[in-house]
N, C-alpha and C positions, 0 to 999 in steps of 0.2 A: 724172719731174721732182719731184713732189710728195716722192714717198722720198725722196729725196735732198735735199730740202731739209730734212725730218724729219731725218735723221738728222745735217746740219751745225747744227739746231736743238738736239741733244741733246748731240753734242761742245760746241757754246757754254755749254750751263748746264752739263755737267760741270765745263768748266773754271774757270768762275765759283767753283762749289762752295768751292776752298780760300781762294778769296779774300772770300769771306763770312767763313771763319773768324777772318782778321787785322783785321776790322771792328770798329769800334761795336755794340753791340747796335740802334740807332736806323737807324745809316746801311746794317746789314746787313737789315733788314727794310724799308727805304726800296726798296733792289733787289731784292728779294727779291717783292716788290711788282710790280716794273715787269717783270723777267724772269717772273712768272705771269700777267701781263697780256699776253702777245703767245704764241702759238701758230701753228704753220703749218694749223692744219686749223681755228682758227678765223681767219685770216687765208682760205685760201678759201672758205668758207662765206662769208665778209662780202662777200666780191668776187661769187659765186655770187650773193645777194640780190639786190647791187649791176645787176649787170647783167639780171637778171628783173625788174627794175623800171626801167632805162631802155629795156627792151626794151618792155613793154606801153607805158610812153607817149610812142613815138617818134613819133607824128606827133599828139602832143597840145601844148598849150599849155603845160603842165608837166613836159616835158623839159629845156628849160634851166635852171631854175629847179630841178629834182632832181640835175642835172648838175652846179650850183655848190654844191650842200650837202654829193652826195659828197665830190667836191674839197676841199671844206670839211674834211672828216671825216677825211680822209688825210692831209693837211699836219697838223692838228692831231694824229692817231697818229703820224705821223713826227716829227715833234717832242717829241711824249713819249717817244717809244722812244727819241731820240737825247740825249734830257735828261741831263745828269750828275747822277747819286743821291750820289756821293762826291766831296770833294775829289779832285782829282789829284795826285798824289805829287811833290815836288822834282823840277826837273829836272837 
């Protein structure tokens, strides 16, 4: 599953590629940014951590309170990732 998510990881920035070049120099380094900020292998790594850490304190008192900060953590990357770096073209 992981491959295959790598490799629809890698067709997405390929195809980005030409459209960096029709950019700003500002608004193409804006993306340019946010496409090197998201990876599949450090996507699970984060999640790996993720859950080795509500694993040891599952019957502690600071489980729900690591729970809400994950949470926390993901709404806030998914929101970045989903941020528009460019205007959107006419419709």
């Amino acid at each position: 599953m992981i491959d295959l998510l790598a490799k629809v990881e890698a067709e997405v920035r390929a195809e980005c590629e030409p459209l960096l070049l029709r950019l700003p120099t500002a608004q193409a380094e804006d993306l340019k940014h946010h496409l090197s900020a998201f990876g599949m292998s450090r996507a699970r790594d984060a999640s790996w951590i993720a859950a080795l850490d509500l694993w040891a304190k599952r019957n502690t008192l600071l489980y729900t309170g690591t729970l809400a900060a994950i949470a926390t953590a993901v709404g806030a990357t998914g929101a970045t990732i989903l941020l528009p770096v460019v205007p959107m073209p006419p419709a």
